[in-house]
N, C-alpha and C positions, 0 to 999 in steps of 0.2 A: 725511661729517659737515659741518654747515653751520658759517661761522665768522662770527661777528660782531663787528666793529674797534669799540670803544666809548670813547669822547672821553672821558677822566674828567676831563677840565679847563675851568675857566668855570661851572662852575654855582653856584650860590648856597650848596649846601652844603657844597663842595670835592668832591675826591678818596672820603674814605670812603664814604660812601651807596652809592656807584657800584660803589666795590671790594667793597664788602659783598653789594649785588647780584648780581654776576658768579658773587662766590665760594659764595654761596646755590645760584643757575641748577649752579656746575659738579658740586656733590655731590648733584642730583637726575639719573635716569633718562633720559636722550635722548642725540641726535647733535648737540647743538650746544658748538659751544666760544666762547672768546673772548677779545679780541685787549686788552691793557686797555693804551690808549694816554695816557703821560702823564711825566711824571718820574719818572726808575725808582728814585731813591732814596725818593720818597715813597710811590710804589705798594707798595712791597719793605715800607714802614713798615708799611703797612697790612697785605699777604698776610699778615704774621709773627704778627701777632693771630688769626689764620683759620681755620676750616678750609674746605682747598676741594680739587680734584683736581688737581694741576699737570697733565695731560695733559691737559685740559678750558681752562686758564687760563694764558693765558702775558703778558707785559709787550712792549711795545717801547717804549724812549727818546724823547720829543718834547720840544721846547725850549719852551718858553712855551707862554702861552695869550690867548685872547681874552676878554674880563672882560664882564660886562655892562653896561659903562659905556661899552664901545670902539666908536668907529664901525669896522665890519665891513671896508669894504674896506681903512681906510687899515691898521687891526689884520691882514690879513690877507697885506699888503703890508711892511707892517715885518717880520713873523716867519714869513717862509718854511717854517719848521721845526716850528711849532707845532702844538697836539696834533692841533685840529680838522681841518688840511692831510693832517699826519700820517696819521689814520685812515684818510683821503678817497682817499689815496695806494696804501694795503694795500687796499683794496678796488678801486681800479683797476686796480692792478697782479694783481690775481687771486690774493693772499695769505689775503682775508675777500669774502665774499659781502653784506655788510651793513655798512650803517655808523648806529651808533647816537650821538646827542652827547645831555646836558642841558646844553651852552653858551648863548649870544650866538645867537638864533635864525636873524638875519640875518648872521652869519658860518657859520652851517650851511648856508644856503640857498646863502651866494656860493660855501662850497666847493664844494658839489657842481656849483654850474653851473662851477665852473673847472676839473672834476677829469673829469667825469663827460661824458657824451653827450647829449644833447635827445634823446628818442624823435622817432621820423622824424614830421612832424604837429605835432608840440608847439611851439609859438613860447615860451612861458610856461610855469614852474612853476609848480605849487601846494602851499599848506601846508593839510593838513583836518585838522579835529576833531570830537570829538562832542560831543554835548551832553544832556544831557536831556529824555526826551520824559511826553508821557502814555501814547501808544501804545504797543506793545512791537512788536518788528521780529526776521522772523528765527526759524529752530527752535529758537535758543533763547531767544525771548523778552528778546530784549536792551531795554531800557528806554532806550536813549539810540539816533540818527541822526545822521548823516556830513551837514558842509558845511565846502564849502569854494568859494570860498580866503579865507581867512582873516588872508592878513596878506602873501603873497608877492608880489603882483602888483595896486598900487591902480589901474591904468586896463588895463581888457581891452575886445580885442575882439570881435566876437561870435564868431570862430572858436576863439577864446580860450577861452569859454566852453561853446563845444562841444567843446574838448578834455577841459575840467574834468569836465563831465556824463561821457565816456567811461573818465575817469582814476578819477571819484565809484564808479561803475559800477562796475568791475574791484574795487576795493580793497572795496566794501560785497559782492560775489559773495564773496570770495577770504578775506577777513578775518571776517563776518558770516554766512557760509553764505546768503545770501539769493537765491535763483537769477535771480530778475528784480528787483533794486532798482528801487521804484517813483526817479525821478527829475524835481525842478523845479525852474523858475526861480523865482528871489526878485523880485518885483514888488509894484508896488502895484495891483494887480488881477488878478485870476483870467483876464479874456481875453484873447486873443492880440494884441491891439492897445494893450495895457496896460503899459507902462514904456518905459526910452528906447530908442532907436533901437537903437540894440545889444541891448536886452533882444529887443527885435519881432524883429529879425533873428536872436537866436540860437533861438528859440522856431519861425519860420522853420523856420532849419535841423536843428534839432534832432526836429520832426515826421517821424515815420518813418524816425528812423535804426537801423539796423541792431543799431549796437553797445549800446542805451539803451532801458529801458523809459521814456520820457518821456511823463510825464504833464499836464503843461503849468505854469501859472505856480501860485505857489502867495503869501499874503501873511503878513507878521510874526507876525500871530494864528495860524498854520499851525506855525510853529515849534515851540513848546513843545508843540505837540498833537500831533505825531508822526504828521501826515497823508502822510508820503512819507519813504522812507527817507536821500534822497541830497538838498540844499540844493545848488544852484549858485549864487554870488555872486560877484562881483569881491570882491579883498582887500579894499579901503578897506569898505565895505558889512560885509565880513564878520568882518572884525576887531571894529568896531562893535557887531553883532550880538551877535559872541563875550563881550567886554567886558559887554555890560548883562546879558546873561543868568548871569553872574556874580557880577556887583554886586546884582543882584536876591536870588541865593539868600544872597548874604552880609546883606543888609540884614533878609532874611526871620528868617534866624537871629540876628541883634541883636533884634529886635524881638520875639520867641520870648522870648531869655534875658531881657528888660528885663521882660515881660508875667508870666513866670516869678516875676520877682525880686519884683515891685509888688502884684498883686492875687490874692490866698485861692483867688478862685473860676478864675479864668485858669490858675493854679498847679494845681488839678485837671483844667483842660480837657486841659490840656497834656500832664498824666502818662497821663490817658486815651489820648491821641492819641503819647505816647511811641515806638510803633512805627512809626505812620505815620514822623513826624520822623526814625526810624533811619533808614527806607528811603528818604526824601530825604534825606540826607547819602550813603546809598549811591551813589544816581543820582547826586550831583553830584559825587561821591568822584575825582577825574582820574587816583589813584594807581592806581585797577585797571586803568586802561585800557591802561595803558604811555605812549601817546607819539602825536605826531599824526606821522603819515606826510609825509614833502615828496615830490609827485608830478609827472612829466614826465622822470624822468632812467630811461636804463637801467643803474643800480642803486638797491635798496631802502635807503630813507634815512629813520629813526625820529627826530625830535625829541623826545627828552622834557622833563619839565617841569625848570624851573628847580631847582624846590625837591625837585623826587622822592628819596622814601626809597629805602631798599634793595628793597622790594618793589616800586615802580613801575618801578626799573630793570630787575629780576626779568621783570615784566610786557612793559617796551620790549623788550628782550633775546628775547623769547619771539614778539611781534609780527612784529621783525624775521624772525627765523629762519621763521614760519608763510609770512610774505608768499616769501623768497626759494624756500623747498620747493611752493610753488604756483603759482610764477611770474607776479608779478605784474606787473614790467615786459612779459612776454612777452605778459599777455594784455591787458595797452594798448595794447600795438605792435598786435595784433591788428585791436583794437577801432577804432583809428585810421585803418588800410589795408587793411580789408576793406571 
């Protein structure tokens, strides 16, 4: 049975969503359990509403938490004890196989680099996510592509981002079923002499490597079109990225409901195109997804979203468990030293 340690503390919605998750995951079908790390009087609040499997679902006691106001490390440094360390701890210690949080993103990142190992290779983590494409990727036609990094790492260098490309690789094989992720650089040009020096150099290195189907550089207009499965970016760049492509579909959907609200003939375009519009809120839906992966550590480590409900927890929880039964650190270590 695989076990999964999940941070129920720091997130934007509290405690319940998360317990509610858990306790969903433990009365369905599978070998996965989980560890629900937080204050045990408030978790115990929560179970007692529930139904869930207690041999599937158990509590351990953490002191505090890290808020999303807290700067990470000094929060991380005051409370020894707290939920996030907590977790980070039972999956070190070989208690839980996974460690899942919706905290303080950057006090997820610092535990794990406190708690955890650097894959041999790895100088840098990274945080990926997906996003929404036109293409569809994968047997089963998934509608959204893997980039990263997106927030853990704002200056890399080029070997940096040949780790990412291998770490992108692994997790789109292993999670996506995609046997050769097509994989590119983010530049502002399609040739090899196109972005900055570390772009050229990692494009470079990256030419015939073993572990990477690389395809070469790809530019911003590529994004949304889903010409390649796997984005490699530095953080700062792909945070960026991540951000507008967000704000895009929110400002889409304002200006939908406003066109909606104002003009007779708009009001039927719309009803017309009503399913189209479902299926973009689906694509851009972050709660199916579960959670973005933080990659370079040997253990599997899900970020989910601040706000996530009981099903996105569902979902991370479910993530975790796929990545640790396929072994994904295993086949980056792989991908790195072969």
């Amino acid at each position: 049975m695989i076990t999964v340690a999940l941070d129920t503390m720091g997130s934007d919605g509290g405690a319940k969503p998360l317990v509610e998750g858990a306790a969903w995951l433990s009365r369905e079908d599978g070998d996965l359990s989980v560890i629900l790390v937080g204050e045990e009087p408030v978790l115990s609040e929560h179970l007692a509403e529930l139904r869930y499997d207690p041999a599937r679902l158990s509590v351990v006691h953490a002191e505090g938490a890290v808020s999303m106001e807290d700067k990470p490390g000094d929060a991380l440094d005051a409370r020894p004890d707290c939920s996030v360390l907590t977790a980070a701890r039972l999956v070190a210690e070989g208690e839980a196989d996974a460690l899942v949080s919706a905290g303080n993103t950057g006090a997820v990142i610092l535990a794990a680099s406190r708690t955890f190992e650097r894959l041999p290779g790895i100088r840098r983590g990274a945080l990926a996510a997906v996003y929404p494409t036109e293409q569809r990727h994968g047997p089963r036609q998934d509608p959204f592509a893997l980039m990263l990094d997106v927030g853990a790492t704002t200056h890399c260098s080029a070997q940096d981002l040949v780790g990412f490309a291998v770490m992108g690789s692994a997790y789109s094989r292993i999670i996506s079923d995609i046997e050769r992720p097509r994989v590119a650089l983010l530049s502002n040009g399609t040739e090899p002499t196109k972005g900055t020096p570390i772009i050229v150099e990692a494009h470079r290195m990256l030419t015939n490597h073993r572990a990477v189907n690389f395809v070469g550089n790809v530019e911003g207009l590529d994004i949304p079109r889903g010409t390649v499965d796997v984005v490699i970016c530095d953080g700062f760049l792909g945070n960026v990225v991540l951000k507008m492509l967000e704000g895009v579909s929110e400002v889409v959907a304002d200006l939908a409901r406003d066109a909606y609200a104002r003009k007779f003939l708009w009001k039927m375009g719309l009803t017309m195109l009503s399913q189209g519009l479902r299926q973009i809120r689906t694509m851009t839906d972050w709660k199916q997804y579960g959670g973005a992966p933080v990659l370079g550590f040997d253990h599997v480590v899900i970020k989910a979203h601040g706000r996530s409900n009981a099903r996105a927890v569902r979902n991370a929880l479910k993530v975790a468990a796929k990545a640790v039964e396929r072994g994904l650190a295993q086949e980056i270590a792989s991908g790195l030293t072969g």
